[in-house]
GUVO-624859 format. One record per residue (C-alpha): residue in three letters; x, y, z; residue number from 1. Coordinates in steps of 0.05 Angstrom, whole numbers. Example, Ala and Ser with C-alpha at 12.3 -4.5 7.8 and 13.67 -1.06 7.14 Angstrom:
// residues 2
 code      x      y      z pos
  ALA    246    -90    156   1
  SER    273    -21    143   2
//
This chain:
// residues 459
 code      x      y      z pos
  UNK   2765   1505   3522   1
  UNK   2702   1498   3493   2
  UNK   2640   1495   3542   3
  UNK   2564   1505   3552   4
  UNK   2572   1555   3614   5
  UNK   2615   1610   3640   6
  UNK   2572   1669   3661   7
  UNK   2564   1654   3738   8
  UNK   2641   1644   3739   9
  UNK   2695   1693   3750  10
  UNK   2761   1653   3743  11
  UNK   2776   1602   3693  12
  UNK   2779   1538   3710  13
  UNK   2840   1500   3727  14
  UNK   2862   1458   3672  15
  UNK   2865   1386   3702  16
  UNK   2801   1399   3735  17
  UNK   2773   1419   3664  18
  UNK   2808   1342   3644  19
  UNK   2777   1314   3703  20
  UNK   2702   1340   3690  21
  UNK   2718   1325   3607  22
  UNK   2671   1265   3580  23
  UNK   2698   1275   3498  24
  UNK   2746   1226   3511  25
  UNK   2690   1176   3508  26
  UNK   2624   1211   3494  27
  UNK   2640   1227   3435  28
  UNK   2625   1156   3411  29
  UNK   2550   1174   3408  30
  UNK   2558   1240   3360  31
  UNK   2507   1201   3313  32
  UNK   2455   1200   3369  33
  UNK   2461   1271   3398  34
  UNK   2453   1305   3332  35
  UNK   2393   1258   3315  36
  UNK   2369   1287   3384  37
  UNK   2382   1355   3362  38
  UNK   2347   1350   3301  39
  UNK   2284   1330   3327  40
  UNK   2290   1377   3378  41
  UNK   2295   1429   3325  42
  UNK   2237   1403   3287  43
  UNK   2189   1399   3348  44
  UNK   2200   1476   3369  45
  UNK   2188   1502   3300  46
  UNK   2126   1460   3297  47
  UNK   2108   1498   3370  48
  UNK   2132   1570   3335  49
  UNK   2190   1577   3385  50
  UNK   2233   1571   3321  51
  UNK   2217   1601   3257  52
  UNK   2215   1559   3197  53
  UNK   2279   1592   3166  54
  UNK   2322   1582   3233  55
  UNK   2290   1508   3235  56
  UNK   2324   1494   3167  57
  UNK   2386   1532   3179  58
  UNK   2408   1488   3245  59
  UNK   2380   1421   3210  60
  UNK   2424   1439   3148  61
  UNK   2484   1449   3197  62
  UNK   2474   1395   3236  63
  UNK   2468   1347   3175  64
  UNK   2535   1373   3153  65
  UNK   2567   1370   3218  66
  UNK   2552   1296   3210  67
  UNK   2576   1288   3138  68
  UNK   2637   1314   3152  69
  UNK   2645   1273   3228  70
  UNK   2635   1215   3183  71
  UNK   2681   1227   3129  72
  UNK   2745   1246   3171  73
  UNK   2740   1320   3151  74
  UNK   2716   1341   3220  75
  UNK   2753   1314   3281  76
  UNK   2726   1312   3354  77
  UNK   2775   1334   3388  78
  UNK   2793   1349   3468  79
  UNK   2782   1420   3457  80
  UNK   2718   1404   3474  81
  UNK   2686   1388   3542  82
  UNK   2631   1339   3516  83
  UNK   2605   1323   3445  84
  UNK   2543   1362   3468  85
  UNK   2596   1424   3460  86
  UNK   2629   1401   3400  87
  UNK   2564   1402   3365  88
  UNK   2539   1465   3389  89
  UNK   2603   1502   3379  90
  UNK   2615   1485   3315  91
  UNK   2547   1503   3294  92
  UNK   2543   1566   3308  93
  UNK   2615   1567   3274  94
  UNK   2579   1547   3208  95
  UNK   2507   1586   3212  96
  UNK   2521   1633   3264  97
  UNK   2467   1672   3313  98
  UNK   2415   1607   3294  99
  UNK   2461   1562   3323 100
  UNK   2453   1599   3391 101
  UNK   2390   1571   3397 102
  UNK   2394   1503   3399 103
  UNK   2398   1496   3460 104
  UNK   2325   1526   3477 105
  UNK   2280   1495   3521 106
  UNK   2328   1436   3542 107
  UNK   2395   1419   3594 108
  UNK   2449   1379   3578 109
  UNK   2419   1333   3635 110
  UNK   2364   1317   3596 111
  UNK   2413   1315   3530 112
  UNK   2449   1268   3552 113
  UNK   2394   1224   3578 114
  UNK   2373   1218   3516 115
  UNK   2436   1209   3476 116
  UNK   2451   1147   3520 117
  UNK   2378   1104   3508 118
  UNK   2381   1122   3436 119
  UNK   2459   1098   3439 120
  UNK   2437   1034   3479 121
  UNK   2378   1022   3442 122
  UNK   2422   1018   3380 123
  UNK   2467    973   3410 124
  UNK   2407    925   3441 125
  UNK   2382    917   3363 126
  UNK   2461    897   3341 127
  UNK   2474    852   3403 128
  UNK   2406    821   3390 129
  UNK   2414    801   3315 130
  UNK   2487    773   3338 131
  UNK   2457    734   3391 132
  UNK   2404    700   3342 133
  UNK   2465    685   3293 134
  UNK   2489    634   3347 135
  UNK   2418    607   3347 136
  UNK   2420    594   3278 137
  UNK   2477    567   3284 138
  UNK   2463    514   3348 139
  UNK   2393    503   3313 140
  UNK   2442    484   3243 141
  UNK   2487    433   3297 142
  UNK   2418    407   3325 143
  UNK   2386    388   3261 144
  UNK   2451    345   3234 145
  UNK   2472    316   3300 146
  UNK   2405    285   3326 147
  UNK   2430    214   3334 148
  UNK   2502    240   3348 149
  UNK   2502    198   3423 150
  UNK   2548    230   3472 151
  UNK   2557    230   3554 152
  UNK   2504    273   3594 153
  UNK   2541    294   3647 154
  UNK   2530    318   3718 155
  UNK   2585    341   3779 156
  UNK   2624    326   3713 157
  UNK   2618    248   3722 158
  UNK   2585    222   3660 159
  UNK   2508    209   3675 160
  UNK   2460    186   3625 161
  UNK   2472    181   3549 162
  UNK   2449    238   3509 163
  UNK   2449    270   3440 164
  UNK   2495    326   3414 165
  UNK   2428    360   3393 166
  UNK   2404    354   3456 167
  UNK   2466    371   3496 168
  UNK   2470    438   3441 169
  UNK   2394    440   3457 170
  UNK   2411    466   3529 171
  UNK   2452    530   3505 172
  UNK   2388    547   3452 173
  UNK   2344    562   3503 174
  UNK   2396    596   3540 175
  UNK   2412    643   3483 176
  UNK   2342    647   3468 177
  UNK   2329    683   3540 178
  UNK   2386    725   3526 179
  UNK   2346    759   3472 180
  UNK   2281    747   3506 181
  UNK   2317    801   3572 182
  UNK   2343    846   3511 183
  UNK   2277    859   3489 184
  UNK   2245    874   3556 185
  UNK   2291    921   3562 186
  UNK   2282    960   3497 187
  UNK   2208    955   3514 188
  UNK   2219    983   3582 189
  UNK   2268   1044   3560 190
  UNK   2237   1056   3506 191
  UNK   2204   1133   3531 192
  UNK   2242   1197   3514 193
  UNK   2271   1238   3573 194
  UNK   2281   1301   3526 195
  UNK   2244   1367   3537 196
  UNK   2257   1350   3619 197
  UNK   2308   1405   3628 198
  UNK   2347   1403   3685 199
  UNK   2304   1373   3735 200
  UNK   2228   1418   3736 201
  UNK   2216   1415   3656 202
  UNK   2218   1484   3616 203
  UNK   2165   1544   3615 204
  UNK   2171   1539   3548 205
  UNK   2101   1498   3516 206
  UNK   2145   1438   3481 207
  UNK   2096   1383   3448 208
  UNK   2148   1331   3485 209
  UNK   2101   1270   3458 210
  UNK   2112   1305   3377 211
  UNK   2198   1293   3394 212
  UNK   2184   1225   3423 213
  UNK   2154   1200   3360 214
  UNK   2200   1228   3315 215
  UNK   2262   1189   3359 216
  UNK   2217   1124   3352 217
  UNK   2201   1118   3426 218
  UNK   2139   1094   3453 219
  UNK   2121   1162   3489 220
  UNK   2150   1213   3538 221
  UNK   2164   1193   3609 222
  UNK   2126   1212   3663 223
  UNK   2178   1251   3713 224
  UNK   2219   1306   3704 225
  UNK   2271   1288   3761 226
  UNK   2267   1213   3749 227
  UNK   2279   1224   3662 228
  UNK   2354   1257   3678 229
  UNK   2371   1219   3738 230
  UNK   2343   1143   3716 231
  UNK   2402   1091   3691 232
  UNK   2355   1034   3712 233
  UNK   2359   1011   3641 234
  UNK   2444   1007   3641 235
  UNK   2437    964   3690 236
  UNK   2388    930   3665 237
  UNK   2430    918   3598 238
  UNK   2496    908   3642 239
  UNK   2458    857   3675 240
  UNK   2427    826   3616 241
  UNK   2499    832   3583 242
  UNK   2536    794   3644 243
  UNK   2479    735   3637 244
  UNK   2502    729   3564 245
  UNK   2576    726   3574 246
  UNK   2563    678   3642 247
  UNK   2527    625   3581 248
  UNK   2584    641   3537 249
  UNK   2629    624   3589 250
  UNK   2602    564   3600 251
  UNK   2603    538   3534 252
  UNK   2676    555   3522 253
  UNK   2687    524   3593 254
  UNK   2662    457   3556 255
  UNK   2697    463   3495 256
  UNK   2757    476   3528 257
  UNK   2740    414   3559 258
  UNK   2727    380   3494 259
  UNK   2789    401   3466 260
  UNK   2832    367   3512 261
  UNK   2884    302   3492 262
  UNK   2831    261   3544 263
  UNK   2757    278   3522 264
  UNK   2783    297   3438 265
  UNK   2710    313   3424 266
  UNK   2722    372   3380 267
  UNK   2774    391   3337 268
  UNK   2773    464   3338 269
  UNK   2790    496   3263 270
  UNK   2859    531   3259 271
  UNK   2829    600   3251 272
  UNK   2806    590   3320 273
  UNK   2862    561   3357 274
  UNK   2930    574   3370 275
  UNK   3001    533   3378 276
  UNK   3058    537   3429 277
  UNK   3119    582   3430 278
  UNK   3150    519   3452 279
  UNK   3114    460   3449 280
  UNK   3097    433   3372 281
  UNK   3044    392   3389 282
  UNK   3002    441   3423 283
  UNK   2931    469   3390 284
  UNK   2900    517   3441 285
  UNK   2825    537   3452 286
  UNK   2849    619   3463 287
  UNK   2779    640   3427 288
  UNK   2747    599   3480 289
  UNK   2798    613   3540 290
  UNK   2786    696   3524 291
  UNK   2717    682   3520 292
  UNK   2718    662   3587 293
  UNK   2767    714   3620 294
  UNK   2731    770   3592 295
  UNK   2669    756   3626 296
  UNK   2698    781   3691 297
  UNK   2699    843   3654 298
  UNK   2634    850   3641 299
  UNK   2610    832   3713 300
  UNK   2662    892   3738 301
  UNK   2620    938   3696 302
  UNK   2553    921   3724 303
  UNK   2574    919   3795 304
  UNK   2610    987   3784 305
  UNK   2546   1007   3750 306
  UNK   2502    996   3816 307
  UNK   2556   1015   3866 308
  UNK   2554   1081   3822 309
  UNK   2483   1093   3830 310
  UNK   2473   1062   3900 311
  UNK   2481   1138   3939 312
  UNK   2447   1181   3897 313
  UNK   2404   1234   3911 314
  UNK   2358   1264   3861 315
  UNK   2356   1286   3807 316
  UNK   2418   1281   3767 317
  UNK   2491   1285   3796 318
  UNK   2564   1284   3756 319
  UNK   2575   1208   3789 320
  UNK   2526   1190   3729 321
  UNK   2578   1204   3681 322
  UNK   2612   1138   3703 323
  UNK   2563   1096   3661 324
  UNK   2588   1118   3602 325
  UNK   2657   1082   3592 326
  UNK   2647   1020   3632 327
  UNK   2582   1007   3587 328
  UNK   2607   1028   3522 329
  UNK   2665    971   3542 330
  UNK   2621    917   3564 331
  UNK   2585    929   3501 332
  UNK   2641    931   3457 333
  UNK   2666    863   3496 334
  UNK   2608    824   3489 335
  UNK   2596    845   3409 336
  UNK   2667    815   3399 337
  UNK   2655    761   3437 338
  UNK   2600    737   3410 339
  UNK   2627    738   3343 340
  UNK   2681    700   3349 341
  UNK   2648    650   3388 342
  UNK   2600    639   3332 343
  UNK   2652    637   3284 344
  UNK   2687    585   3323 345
  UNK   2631    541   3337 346
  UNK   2605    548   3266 347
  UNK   2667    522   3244 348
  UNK   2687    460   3290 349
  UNK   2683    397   3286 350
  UNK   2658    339   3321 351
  UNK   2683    277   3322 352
  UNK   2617    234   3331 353
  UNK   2656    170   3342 354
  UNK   2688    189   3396 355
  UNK   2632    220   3432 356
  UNK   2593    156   3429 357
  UNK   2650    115   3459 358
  UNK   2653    155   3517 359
  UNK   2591    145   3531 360
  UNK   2587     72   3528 361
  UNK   2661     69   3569 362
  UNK   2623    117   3614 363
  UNK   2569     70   3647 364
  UNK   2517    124   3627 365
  UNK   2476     63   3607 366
  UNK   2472     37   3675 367
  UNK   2403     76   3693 368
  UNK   2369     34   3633 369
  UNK   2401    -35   3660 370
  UNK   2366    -17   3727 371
  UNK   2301      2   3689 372
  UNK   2303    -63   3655 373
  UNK   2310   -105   3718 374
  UNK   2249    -58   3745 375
  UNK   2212    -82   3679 376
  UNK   2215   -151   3693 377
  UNK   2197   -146   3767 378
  UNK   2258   -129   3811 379
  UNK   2243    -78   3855 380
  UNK   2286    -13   3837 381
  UNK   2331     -7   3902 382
  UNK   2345    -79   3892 383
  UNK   2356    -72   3814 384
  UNK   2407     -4   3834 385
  UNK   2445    -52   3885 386
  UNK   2449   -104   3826 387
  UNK   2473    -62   3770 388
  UNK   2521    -23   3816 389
  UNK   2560    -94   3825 390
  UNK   2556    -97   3745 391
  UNK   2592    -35   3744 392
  UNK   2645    -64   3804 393
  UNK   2650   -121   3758 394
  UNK   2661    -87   3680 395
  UNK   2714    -33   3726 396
  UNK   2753    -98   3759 397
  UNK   2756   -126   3677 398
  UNK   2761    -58   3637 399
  UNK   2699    -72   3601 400
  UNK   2641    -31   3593 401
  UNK   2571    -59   3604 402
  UNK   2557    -75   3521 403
  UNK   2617   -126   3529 404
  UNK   2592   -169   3585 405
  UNK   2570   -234   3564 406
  UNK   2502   -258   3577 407
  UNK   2533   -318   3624 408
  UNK   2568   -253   3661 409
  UNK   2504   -215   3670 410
  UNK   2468   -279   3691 411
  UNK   2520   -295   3745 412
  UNK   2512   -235   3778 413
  UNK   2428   -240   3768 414
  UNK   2392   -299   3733 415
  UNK   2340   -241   3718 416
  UNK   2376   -220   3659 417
  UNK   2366   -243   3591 418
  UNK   2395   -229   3515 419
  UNK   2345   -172   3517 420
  UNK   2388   -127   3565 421
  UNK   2437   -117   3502 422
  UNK   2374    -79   3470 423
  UNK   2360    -44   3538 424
  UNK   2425    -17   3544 425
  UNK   2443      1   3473 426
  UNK   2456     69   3461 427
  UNK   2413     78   3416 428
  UNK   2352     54   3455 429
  UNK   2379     85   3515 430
  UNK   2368    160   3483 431
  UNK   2304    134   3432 432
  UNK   2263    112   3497 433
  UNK   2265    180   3523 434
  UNK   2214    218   3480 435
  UNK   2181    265   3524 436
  UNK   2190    341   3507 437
  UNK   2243    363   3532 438
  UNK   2285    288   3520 439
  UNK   2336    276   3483 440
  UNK   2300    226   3449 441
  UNK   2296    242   3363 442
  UNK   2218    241   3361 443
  UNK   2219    298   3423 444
  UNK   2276    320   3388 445
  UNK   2255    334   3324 446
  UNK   2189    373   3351 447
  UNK   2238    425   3384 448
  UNK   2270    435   3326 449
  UNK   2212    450   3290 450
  UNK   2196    510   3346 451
  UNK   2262    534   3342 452
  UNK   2258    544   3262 453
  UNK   2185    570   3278 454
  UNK   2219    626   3328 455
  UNK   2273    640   3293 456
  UNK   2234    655   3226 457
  UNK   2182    698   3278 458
  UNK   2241    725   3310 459
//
């Protein structure tokens, strides 16, 4: 069993507590990150003359074939070791001997492994980022060629007010685009290097701790000692940031699942997407979508584990910490996949425009305008609402939608109307009218779009 301690101990210890303690299972899946660490490390305590120049080059040469050879297959991580902090360590001094030994100068594995985890997240906030703007780019692609697509607004799910598919697609871009707004605060808030804090109390030993941050690309060194090896604020902060994404991706597939069904057929999800019945031939099922959706729960597990976790902690760092490993390499791992397929789903559907625009007008999502209209020609609104809710009453009793009433049918029930309600209530003027930012209207429309394309180019 290869390990980082042993002197103060007298009897080995037992095997499945050795298993228990053990984090290679899993931390092994940031070897990139701890022997960038190391190597800067390195580099910063030959610059202070702790190192010579000769051992400097000696452990960077080892540690840049230690990698070569992780990364071709030749050198497995295996459960030998207690942490890839050991793995590394041990089989340096395998390769360069006595040099090796020294490594480890002037820094714990508490503040090791603080570091290895922000440079591992930090990674992983730049790739879940640039997958999050691909389903921009793709809702922004939807918005531009479906601005006079009408469709059913909707609200308690009862259709409401006529929209656009732009518009309704519109909704989800600016959730998205918070998504990546949270993702960067939080790079921007992690982004100061915990290394050279030891333990706990620092190191006697005069590191240059702002020379290492710079060479890992962080903005600085943080500030406390205790607070660098014992602060996950930021996991939580991405698990949180994480669950928000998967809760808007959750709602989407909620509504294409809706979509999808024999009653609304809005989309027609491509075959790559979807699949059929074990039993039933005529069935084409939303799984991408459905998965979507049930693996959010699992990201919400991880966050709340997360800050049950770190809820009774004392300073500075404790083994509980070790728990934010797994559940956060998962949730990352989870959402990456998700949001892949999701985008390859939506990038790939279609929608059947037709449809959509029937709906709306069987849908008495008109019936706001009517009442507008009546309010334009001098009915007082409450009246007008009372007036166009009979309408309704009436086009319900015939199984007709407001568009096919007769002008003799609208006049019976007010002599207020006249052959310009068919213009009011078209669905076309119904969504045009509404041109303030924000509307679905193609004139406030097309102004969004153009600040989309501005902040994705900028972005």
């Amino acid at each position: 069993m290869a390990q980082l301690w042993g002197g103060r101990f007298t009897k080995e210890t037992d095997k499945l507590v050795y298993n228990f303690n053990a984090s290679i299972s899993f931390d092994q899946k940031f070897y990139k990150q701890d022997i960038k660490g190391s190597m800067a490390h390195v580099k910063m305590l030959a610059k202070q003359g702790i190192l010579t120049e000769e051992e400097r080059d000696q452990i960077l040469a080892g540690l840049e074939g230690i990698l070569a050879d992780v990364e071709s297959g030749k050198l497995e991580i295996t459960s030998e070791y207690e942490d890839i902090h050991s793995f590394v360590e041990a089989n340096l001094i395998d390769r360069i001997g006595d040099a090796g030994k020294k490594l480890h100068t002037g820094r714990s594995r508490n503040d090791q492994v603080a570091l290895d985890m922000k440079l591992y997240v930090r990674d992983e906030i730049t790739e879940i980022d640039a997958l999050v703007k691909e389903v921009l780019v793709t809702l922004e692609k939807i918005m531009e060629e479906n601005i006079h697509t009408y469709m059913p607004g909707f609200t308690h799910l009862q259709k409401a007010q006529p929209i656009t598919l732009a518009h309704h697609m519109g909704a989800y871009f600016e959730m998205f685009r918070r998504d990546r707004g949270r993702l960067a605060d939080i790079y921007k808030r992690m982004n100061y290097c915990p290394l050279g804090s030891g333990a706990l109390a620092g190191t006697t030993y005069p590191l240059d701790r702002a020379y290492t941050a710079e060479l890992l690309g962080f903005d600085g060194p943080t500030l406390n000692s205790m607070d660098s090896v014992s602060d996950r604020d930021y996991v939580i902060e991405l698990l949180s940031a994480l669950s928000t994404i998967m809760m808007h991706l959750s709602r989407f597939s909620e509504e294409i699942i809706i979509w999808n069904t024999n009653e609304y057929q809005f989309v027609d999800i491509d075959d790559a997407y979807s699949t059929g019945s074990s039993i039933m031939p005529q069935k084409k099922n939303p799984d991408i979508a459905e998965l979507v959706r049930g693996k959010t729960g699992r990201v919400y597990a991880a966050l709340m584990s997360m800050l049950t976790t770190m809820k009774g902690i004392p300073l500075a760092y404790n083994k509980d910490m070790q728990e934010d490993k797994e559940l956060t390499f998962d949730a990352i791992d989870t959402v990456k996949g998700c949001l892949a397929l999701f985008n390859g789903m939506l990038s790939t559907m279609h929608f059947k425009k037709d449809r959509m625009e029937n709906s709306a007008k069987n849908g008495f999502t008109n019936a706001t305008d009517a009442a507008d209209y009546l309010v334009g020609k001098g009915v007082p609104f409450r009246d007008a609402h009372g007036i166009v809710g009979r309408l309704v009453l009436y086009c319900i009793d015939k199984g007709i939608s407001l568009d096919d009433m007769k002008l003799e049918e609208y006049k019976a029930i007010s002599p207020v109307f006249e052959d310009d309600i068919y213009d009011a209530i078209s669905m076309k003027n119904c969504v045009e009218r509404r041109n303030t930012i924000g509307a679905p209207g193609a004139d406030a429309m097309l102004a969004v779009i153009e600040q989309n394309k501005k902040y994705l180019q900028e972005n």
